[in-house]
C-alpha positions in Angstrom: -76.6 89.9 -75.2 -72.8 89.4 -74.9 -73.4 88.0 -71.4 -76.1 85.5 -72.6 -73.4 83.8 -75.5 -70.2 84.1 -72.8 -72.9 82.0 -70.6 -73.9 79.9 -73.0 -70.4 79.0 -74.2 -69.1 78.6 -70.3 -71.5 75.8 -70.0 -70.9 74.3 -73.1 -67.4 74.4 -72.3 -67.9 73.5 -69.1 -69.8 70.1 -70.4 -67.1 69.8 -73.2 -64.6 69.8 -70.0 -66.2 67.4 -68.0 -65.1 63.9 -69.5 -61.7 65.8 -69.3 -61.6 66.4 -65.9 -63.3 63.1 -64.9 -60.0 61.5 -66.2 -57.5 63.7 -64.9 -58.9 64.6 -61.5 -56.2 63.7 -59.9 -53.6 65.8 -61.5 -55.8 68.8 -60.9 -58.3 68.3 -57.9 -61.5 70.8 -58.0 -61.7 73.6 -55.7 -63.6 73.9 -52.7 -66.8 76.2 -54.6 -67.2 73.7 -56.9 -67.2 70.5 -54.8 -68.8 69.4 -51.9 -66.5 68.7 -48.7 -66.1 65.3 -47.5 -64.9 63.9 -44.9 -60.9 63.1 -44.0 -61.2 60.2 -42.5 -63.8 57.0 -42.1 -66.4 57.2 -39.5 -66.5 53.4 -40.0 -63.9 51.7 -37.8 -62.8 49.3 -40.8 -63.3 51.7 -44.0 -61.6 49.4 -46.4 -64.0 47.1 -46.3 -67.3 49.2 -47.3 -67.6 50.5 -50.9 -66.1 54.2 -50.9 -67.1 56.6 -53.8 -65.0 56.8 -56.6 -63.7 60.6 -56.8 -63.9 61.6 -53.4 -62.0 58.9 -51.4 -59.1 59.8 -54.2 -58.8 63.3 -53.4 -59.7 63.2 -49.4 -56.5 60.5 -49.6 -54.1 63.0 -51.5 -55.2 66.1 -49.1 -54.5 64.1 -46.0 -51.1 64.6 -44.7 -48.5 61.6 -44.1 -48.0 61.3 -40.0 -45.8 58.9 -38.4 -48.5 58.9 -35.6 -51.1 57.9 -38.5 -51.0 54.2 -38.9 -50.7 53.0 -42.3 -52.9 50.6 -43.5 -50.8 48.3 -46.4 -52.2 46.5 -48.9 -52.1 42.5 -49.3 -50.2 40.6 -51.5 -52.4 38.6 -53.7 -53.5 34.9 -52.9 -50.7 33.7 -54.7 -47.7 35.1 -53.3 -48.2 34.9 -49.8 -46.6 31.9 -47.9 -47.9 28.9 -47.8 -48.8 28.4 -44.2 -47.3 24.9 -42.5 -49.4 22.0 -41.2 -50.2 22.2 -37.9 -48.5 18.3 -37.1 -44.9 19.5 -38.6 -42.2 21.1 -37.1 -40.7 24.6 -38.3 -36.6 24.1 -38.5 -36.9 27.7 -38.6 -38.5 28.0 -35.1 -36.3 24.7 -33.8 -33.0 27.4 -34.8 -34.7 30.1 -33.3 -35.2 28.2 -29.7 -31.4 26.9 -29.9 -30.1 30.4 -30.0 -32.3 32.0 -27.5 -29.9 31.1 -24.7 -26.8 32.9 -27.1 -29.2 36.2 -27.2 -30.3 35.9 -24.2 -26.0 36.1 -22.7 -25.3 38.9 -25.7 -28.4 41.1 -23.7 -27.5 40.1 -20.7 -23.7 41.4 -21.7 -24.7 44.4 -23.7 -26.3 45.4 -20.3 -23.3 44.4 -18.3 -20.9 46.5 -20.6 -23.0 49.5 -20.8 -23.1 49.7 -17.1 -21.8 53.1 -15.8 -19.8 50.9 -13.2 -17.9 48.8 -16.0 -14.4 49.9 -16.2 -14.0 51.1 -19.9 -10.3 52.8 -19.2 -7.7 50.8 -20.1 -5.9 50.9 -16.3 -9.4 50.6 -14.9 -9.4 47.3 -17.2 -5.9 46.3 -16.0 -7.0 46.6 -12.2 -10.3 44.6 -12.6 -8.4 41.6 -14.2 -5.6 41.7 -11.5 -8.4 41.4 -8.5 -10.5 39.2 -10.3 -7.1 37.0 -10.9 -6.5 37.2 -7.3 -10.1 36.4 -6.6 -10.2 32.8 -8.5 -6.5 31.8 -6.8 -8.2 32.9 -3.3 -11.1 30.5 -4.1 -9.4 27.7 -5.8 -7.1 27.6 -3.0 -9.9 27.6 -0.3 -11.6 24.6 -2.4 -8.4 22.6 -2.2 -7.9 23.0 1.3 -11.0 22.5 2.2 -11.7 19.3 -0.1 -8.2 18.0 1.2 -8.2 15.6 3.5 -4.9 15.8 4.9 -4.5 18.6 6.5 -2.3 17.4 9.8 0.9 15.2 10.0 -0.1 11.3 10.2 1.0 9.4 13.4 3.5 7.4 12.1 5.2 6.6 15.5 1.7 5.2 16.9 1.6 3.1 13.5 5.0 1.6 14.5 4.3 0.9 18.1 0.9 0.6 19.6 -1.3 1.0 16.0 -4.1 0.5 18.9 -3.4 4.4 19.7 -4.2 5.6 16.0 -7.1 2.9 14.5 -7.4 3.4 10.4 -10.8 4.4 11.1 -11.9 7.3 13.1 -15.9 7.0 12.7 -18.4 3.8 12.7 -18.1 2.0 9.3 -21.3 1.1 7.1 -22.1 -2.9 7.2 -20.3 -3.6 3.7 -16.8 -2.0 4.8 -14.1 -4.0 4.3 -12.0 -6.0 7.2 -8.6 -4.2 7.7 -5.6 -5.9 8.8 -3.6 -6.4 10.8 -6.7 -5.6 13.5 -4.4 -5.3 16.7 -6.5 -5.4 20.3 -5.9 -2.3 22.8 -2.6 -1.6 23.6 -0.6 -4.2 22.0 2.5 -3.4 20.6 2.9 -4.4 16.7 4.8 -8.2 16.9 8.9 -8.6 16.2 9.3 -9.1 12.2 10.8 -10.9 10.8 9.0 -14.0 11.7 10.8 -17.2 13.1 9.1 -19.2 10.6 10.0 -16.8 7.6 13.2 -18.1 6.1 11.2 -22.2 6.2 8.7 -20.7 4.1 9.2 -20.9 0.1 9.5 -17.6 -1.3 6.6 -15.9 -2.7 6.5 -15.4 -7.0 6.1 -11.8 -7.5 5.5 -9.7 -10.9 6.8 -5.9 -10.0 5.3 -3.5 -12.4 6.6 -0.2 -12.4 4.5 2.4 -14.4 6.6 4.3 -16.1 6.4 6.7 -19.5 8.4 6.7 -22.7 10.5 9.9 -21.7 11.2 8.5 -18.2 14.4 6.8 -20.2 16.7 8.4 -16.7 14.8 7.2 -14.0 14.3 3.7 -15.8 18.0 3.3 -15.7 17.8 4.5 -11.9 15.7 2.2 -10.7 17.7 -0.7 -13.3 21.1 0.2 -11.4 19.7 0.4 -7.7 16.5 -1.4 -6.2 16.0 -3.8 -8.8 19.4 -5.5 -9.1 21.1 -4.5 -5.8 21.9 -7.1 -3.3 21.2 -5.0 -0.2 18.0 -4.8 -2.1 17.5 -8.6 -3.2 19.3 -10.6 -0.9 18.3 -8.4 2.3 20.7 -6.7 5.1 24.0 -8.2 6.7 25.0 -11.3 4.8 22.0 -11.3 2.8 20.4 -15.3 1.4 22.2 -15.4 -1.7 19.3 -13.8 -3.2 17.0 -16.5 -2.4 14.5 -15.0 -1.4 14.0 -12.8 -4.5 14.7 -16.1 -6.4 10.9 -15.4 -7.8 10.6 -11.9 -7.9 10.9 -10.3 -11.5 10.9 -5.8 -12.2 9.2 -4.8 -15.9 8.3 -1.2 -16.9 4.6 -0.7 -17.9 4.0 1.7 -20.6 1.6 2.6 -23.1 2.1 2.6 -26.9 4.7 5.7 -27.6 4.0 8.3 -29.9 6.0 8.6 -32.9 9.1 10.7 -31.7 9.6 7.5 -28.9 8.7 4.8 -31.0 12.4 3.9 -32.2 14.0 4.8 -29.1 11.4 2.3 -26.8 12.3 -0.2 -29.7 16.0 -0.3 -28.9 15.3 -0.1 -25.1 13.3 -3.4 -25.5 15.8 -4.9 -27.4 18.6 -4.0 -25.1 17.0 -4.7 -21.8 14.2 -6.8 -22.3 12.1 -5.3 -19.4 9.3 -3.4 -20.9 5.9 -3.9 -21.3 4.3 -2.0 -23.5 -0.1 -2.3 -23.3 -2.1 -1.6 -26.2 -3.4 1.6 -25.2 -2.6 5.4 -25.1 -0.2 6.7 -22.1 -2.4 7.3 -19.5 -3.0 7.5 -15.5 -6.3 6.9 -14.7 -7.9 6.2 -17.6 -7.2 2.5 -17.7 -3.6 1.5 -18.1 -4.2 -0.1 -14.2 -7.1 -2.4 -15.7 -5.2 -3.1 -18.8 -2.1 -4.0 -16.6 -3.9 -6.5 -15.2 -5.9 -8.2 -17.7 -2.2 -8.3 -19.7 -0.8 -9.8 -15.9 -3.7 -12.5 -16.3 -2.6 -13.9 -19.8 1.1 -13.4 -19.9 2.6 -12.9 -16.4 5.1 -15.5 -15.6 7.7 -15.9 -12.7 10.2 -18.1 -12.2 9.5 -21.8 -10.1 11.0 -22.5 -6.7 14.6 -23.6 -7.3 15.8 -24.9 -4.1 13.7 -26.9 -1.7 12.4 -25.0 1.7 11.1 -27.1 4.9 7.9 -26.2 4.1 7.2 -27.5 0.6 4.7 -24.9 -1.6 1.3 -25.1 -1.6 -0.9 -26.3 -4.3 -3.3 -23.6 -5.8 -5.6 -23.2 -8.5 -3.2 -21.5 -10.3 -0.5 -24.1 -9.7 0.1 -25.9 -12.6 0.1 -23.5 -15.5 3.7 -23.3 -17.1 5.1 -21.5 -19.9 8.7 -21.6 -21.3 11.1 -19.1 -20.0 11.4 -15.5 -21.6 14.3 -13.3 -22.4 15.6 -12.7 -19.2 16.7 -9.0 -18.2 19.7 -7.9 -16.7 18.3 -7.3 -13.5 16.4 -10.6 -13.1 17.3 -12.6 -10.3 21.1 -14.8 -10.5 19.4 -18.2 -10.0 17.1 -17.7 -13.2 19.9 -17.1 -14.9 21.7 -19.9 -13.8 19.0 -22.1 -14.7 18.6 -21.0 -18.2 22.3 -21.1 -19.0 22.1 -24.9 -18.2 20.5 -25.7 -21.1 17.7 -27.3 -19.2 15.7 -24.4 -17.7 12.4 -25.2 -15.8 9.2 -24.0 -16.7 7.8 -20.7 -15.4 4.9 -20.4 -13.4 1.8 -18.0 -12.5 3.1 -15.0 -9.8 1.2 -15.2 -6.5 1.1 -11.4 -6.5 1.0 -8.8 -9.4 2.2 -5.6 -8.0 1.9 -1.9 -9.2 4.4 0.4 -8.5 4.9 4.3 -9.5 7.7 5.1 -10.7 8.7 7.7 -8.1 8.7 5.2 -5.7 12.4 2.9 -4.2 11.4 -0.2 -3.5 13.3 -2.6 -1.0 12.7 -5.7 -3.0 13.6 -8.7 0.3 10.9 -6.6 2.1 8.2 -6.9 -0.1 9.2 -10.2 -0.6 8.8 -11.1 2.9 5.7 -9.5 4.2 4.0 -10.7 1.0 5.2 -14.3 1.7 3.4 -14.0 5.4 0.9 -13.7 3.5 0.6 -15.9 1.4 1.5 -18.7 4.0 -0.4 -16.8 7.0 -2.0 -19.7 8.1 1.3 -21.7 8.4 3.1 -20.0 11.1 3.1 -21.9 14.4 2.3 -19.4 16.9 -0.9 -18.7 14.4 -0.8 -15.0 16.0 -3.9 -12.3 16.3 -2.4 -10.9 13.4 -5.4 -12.0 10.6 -8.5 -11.7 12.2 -11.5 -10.6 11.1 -13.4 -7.4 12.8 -15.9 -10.0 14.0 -13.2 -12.5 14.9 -13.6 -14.8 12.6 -10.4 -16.4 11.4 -9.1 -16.3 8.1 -8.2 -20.1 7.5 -11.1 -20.3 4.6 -8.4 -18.1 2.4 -4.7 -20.2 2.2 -4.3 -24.0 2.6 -2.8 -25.9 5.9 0.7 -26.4 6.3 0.6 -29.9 5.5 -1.0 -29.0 1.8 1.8 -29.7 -0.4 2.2 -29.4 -4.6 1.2 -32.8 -5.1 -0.2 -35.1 -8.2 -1.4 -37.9 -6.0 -5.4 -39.4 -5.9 -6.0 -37.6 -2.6 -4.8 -34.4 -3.8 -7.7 -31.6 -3.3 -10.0 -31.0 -6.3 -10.0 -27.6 -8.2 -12.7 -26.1 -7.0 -11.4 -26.9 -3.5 -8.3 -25.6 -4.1 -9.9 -22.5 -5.9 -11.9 -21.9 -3.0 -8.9 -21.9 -0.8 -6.9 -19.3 -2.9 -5.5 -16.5 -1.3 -7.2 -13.4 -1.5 -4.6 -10.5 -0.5 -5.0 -6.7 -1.3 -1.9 -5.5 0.3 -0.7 -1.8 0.9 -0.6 1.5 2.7 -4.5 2.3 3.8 -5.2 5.5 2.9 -8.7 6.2 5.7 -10.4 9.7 5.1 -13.9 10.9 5.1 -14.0 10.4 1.2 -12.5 6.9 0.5 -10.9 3.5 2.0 -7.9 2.5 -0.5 -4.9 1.5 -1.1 -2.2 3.9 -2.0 -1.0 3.7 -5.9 2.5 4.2 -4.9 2.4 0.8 -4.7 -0.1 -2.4 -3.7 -0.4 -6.2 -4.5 -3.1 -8.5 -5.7 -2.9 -11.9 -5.3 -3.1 -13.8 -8.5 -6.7 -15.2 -7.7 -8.1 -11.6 -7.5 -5.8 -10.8 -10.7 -7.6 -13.3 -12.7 -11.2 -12.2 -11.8 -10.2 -8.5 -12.4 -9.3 -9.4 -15.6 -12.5 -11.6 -16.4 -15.7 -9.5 -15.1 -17.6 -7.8 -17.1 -18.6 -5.0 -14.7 -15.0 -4.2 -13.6 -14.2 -3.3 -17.0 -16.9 -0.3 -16.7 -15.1 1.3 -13.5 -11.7 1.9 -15.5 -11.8 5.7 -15.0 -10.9 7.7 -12.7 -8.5 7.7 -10.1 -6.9 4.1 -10.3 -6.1 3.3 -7.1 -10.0 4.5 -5.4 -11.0 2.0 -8.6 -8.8 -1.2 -7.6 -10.7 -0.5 -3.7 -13.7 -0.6 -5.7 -13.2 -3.6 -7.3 -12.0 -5.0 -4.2 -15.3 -4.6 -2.8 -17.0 -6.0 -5.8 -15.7 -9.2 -5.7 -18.1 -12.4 -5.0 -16.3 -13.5 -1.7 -15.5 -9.7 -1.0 -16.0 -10.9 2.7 -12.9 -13.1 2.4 -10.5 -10.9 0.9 -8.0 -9.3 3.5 -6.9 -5.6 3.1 -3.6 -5.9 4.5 -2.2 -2.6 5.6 1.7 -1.8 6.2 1.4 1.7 7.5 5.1 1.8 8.9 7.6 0.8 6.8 5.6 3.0 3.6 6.1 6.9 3.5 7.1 9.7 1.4 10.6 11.2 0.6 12.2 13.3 4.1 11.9 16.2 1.1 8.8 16.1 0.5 7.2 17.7 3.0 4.0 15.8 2.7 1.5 14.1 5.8 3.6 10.7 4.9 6.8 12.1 5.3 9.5 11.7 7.6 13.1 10.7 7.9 14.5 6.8 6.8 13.3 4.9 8.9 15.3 1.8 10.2 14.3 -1.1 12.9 16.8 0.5 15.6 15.1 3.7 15.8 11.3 1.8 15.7 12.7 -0.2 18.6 13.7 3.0 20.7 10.3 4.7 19.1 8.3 1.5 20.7 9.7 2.0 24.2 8.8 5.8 23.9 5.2 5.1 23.4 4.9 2.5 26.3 6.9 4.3 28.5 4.4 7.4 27.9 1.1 5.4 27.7 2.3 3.8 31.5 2.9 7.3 32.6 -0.1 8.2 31.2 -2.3 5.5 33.1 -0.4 5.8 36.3 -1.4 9.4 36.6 -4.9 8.9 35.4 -5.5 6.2 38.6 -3.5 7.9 40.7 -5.5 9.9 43.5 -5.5 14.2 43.1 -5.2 15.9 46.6 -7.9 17.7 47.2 -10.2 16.4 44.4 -12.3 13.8 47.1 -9.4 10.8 45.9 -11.2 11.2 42.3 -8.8 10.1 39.5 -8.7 13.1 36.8 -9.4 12.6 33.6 -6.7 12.8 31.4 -6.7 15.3 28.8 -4.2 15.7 26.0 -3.1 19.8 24.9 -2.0 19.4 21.5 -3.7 17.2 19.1 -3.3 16.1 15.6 -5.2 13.7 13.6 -8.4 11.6 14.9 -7.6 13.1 18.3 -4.0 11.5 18.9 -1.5 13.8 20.0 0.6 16.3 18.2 3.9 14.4 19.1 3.4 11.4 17.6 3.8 12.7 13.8 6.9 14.8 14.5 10.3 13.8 12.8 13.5 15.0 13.6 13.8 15.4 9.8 10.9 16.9 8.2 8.0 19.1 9.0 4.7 18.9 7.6 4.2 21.5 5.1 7.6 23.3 5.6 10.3 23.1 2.7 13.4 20.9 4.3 16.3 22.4 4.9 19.3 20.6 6.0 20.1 21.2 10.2 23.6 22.8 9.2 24.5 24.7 6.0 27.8 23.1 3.6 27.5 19.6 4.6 28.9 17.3 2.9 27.5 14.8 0.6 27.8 11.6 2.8 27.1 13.7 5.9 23.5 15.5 4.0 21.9 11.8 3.2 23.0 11.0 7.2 21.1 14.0 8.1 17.7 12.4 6.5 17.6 9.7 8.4 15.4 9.4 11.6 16.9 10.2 14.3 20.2 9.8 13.6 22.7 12.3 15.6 23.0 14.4 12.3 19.6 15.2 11.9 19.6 16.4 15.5 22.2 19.2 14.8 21.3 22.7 15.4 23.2 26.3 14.8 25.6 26.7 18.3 25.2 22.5 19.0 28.6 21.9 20.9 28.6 18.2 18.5 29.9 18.6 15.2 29.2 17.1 12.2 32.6 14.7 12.3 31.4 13.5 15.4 28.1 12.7 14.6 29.0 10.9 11.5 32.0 8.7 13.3 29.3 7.8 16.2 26.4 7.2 13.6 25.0 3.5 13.5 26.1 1.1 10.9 23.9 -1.3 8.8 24.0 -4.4 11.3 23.0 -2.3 14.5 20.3 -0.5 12.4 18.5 -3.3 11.2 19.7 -5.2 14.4 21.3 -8.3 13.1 18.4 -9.3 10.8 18.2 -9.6 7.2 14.8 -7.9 7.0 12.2 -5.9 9.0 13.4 -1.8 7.7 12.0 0.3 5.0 9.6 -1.2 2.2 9.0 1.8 -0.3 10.5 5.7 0.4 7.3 7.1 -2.0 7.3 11.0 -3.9 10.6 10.8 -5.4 10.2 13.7 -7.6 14.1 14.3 -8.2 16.3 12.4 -9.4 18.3 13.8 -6.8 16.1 12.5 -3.8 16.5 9.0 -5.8 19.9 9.0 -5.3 20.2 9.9 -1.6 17.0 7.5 -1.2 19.3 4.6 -2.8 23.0 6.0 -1.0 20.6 5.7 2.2 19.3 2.6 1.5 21.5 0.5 -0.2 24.7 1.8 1.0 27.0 2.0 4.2 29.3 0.1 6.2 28.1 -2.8 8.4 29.6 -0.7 11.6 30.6 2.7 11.7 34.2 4.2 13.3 32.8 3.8 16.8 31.2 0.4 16.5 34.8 -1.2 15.3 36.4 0.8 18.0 34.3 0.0 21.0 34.7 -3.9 19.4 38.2 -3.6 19.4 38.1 -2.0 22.6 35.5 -4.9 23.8 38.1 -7.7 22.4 41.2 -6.3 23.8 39.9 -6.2 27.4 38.6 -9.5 26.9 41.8 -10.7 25.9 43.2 -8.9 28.9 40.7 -10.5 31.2 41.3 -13.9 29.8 44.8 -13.5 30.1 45.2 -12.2 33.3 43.0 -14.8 34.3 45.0 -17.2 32.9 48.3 -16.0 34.6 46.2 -16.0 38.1 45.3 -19.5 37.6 49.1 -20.3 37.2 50.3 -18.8 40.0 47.6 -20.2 42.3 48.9 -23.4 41.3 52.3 -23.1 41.5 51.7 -21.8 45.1 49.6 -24.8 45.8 52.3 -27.1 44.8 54.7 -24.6 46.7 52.9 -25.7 49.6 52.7 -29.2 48.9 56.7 -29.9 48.8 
């Protein structure tokens, strides 16, 4: 009976229990007698979305052990806190910022990878070795680039440029159909013509603006060039005697700079005031960023030279540009005597448009009479009376369409010529050393002219004022070639008398060059071009009587021969030394010069340097009794120094050296002697004739 009531209770308690244990199940979950075993996990591939009973999911979930290998399968956020998706039509910024820094992670993986390689040096002298080579690595190939890219790469043939220019054409390869016409275009074997012309000194002079690029800090070599080239009178009036400055009557120097900065603004201030010779162009210092374009559009509006004082036998032609006239300026201290003599008579005559605007570096010595005169030529080519081969055009057409007869004079008569006739006959010059390579055809910025006509349009078209940057001087050829009548306008070239400092060591160097030594250069190259020919026509024994063909060992440049670019100076790409060590000043700048006996002395030579310099040339038998005809510009003066022995060799000197005056007094003493033993012979044969007669 006891186990009947303990039964009886157990249930009861047991269904007393049962609400208890339906709430709190999962504190304590049943044992495995009491309850049926259930499955651990879903048959059904996607169990969350099937109705699950409601106490044994509950406990199979709390027996089943947490895996990392067991995905978890998380709950969703309700409706209303999940993100509202974006239209399909608009843009994510999100995924805009994601795409612009792809290319950043993509360079951090790509150098995470690159560090973590096992050959990255991760030592510090492992670190210090890989910099050095890889230093030496980008010199290396930087200084393969520029030697490659370079197109000078042998010394020019400046002795075939100043005898037979026939021998060494500007151009080594066929031209396209738009090239321009180079001049002057010599035929085959013809030796470059005597200069100066005999016509020169009947010509008026040409008007010239000379501007010389310079910066604000450039205050030393200003007052160089102020003191030497631009005021001398071997410089102005020309060699020997000289023309009383004449000729340079209408040339006028400024300095071309851009708007100083602050530290140079005071000091370019008091320049100006002091000298009255600077230009200064509303634009930042620059190179080839425009200051050439701006030059010249300034040139077109307020570029003024002086008129033609004196009268010439041939009066000056009339232009389009002929009768504009402005009032005088301040005048500089370096401008030429006969402006100021015309201003300080109270009744000075009105300036007038240059016929050439020329740029000039400012490491450049310019012989002012020369330019003067080659640019007058030009302007007057058509007036000379021989009418030479000089300005021809490539398919022989003449160039008369581009300056006026002689006969055209500045006149206000009915007849005169109308202005577009006379703007059609403008000159159109584009003067300079020709640089030719496989890159570009231009003029060399050390220093060309424009005639005033292509000045103006310069300054005036739109599409020139586009193609400002960059290298000026390739620009100006571009323009060149832009112009309407680009046909008509003549690339004159000068490809002698232009070259670098003896210093320098460029393909344009050499020593100063002077007429006398082009003359004994000119008889050189014909003496060795009629060798030359005579043994190519002459017969070879044992060849059938076949001429051989004649073949030249060492060559240089567009196939002309080695020998032609050497110097008794300079060597191409060799720093100068000078032939003797401790020579003195006067005799070292006598040692630059071409062929002089001082550049000719070696260690051991039996001639010393007293000799040399007593038998040296003077001024009148170098530029052999002319006023003109040497050295236009001496280019790369990158010393001051090399200015200064460019302007003693230039600019100064006796007319004859030691030698010269003793040989002439030598000459006039024995002519004396012959005249007067001459005289005493006559006498005696008289006074025996009379002897004879009595």
């Amino acid at each position: 009976m006891d186990n009947a009531p303990h039964s009886d209770s157990t249930d009861s308690d047991d269904t007393a229990r049962q609400p208890h244990h339906h709430h709190h199940h999962f504190l304590f979950p049943p044992s495995s007698a009491s309850s049926t075993p259930t499955q651990s996990r879903s048959t059904s591939p996607l169990p969350q979305f099937y109705p699950q009973p409601t106490s044994c999911p509950s406990e199979s979930d709390s027996e089943e052990p947490h895996s990392p290998l067991l995905r978890t399968h998380h709950s969703r956020p309700p409706w209303w806190r999940e993100q509202p998706r974006r239209p399909w039509w608009s843009v994510a910024p999100r995924r805009r910022e994601e795409r612009a820094w792809r290319p950043a992670r993509l360079a951090r993986r790509w150098l995470r990878r690159l560090v973590r390689h096992p050959f990255f040096p991760s030592q510090p002298i492992t670190i210090v070795l890989t910099l050095i080579l890889f230093s030496i690595f980008a010199i290396s190939l930087t200084l393969l680039l520029m030697y490659v890219l370079n197109p000078d790469k042998e010394p020019l043939p400046w002795r075939a440029y100043c005898s037979v220019p026939s021998l060494a054409p500007p151009f080594d390869r066929l031209l396209p159909p738009n090239s321009p016409h180079v001049y002057p275009n010599y035929t085959n074997v013809h030796t470059v013509p005597p200069f100066p012309h005999a016509d020169l000194d009947q010509l008026p002079p040409a008007g010239i603006l000379v501007g010389v690029f310079s910066i604000a800090s450039s205050f030393e070599r200003r007052m160089l060039m102020r003191s030497t080239w631009a005021t001398h009178p071997r410089s102005r009036d020309g060699a020997g005697q000289g023309d009383g400055g004449l000729s340079t009557s209408r040339t006028i120097v400024r300095f071309v700079l851009g708007q100083p900065s602050k530290d140079w603004e005071r000091r370019i201030k008091l320049e100006m005031e002091m000298y009255n010779d600077l230009i200064i162009l509303p634009i930042t210092e620059n190179m080839n960023n425009g200051k050439s374009y701006t030059f010249f559009s300034w040139a077109a509006i307020n570029a003024w030279v002086p008129p033609v004082y004196n009268p010439s036998t041939v009066p000056p032609p009339s232009f389009s540009y002929s009768n504009f006239t402005s009032e005088p300026p301040s005048l500089a201290t370096h401008d030429p005597y006969l402006a100021w003599q015309d201003v300080n008579s109270g009744k000075p005559k009105p300036w007038v448009r240059p016929d050439f605007v020329v740029k000039v570096d400012d490491d450049s010595f310019v012989m002012l009479a020369e330019l003067e005169a080659r640019l007058r030529l030009e302007l007057h080519n058509n007036t000379r009376s021989d009418k030479p081969n000089l300005h021809r055009s490539q398919e022989g057409a003449t160039n008369s369409s581009t300056s006026l007869p002689l006969t055209t004079a500045r006149s206000h008569s009915s007849n005169q010529l109308s202005a577009s006739a006379i703007a059609t006959n403008d000159p159109l010059v584009y003067w300079g050393y020709l640089v030719t390579n496989r890159l570009h055809i231009f003029m060399a910025g050390e220093l060309y002219a424009l005639s005033w006509s292509l000045v103006d349009w310069v300054s005036k078209d739109p599409i020139v004022k586009t193609l400002i940057w960059g290298a000026e001087d390739k620009q100006t050829a571009k323009w060149m070639r832009m112009h309407p009548r680009a046909s008509q306008v003549r690339w004159t070239s000068e490809r002698c008398w232009i070259y670098d400092h003896p210093r320098s060591g460029t393909v344009y160097s050499h020593g100063y060059l002077f007429p006398s030594e082009v003359t004994r250069v000119k008889h050189a190259m014909l003496a060795a071009q009629e060798e030359k020919e005579t043994l190519a026509q002459a017969p070879v024994q044992g060849n059938g009587g076949s001429t051989p063909t004649a073949t030249v060992a060492s060559v240089g440049l567009g196939g002309t021969p080695a020998a032609w670019g050497l110097s008794s100076v300079s060597t191409f790409g060799a720093r100068y030394t000078p032939p003797l060590p401790d020579l003195s000043t006067t005799h070292s700048v006598e040692a630059l010069v071409e062929g002089s006996a001082m550049s000719l002395l070696r260690e051991g030579s039996p001639m010393t340097p007293e000799y040399a310099w007593t038998h040296r040339e003077g001024r009148k038998t170098r530029y052999e009794g002319n006023r003109v005809g040497g050295t236009v510009v001496v280019h790369f003066i990158k010393k001051n120094m090399w200015y200064l022995e460019t302007a003693i060799a230039m600019l100064e000197g006796a007319e004859e050296s030691e030698s010269e005056r003793y040989e002439a007094g030598k000459t006039t003493t024995l002519t004396e002697e012959t005249r007067s033993y001459s005289h005493a012979s006559s006498i005696q044969r008289s006074g025996k004739r009379q002897s004879r007669v009595h």
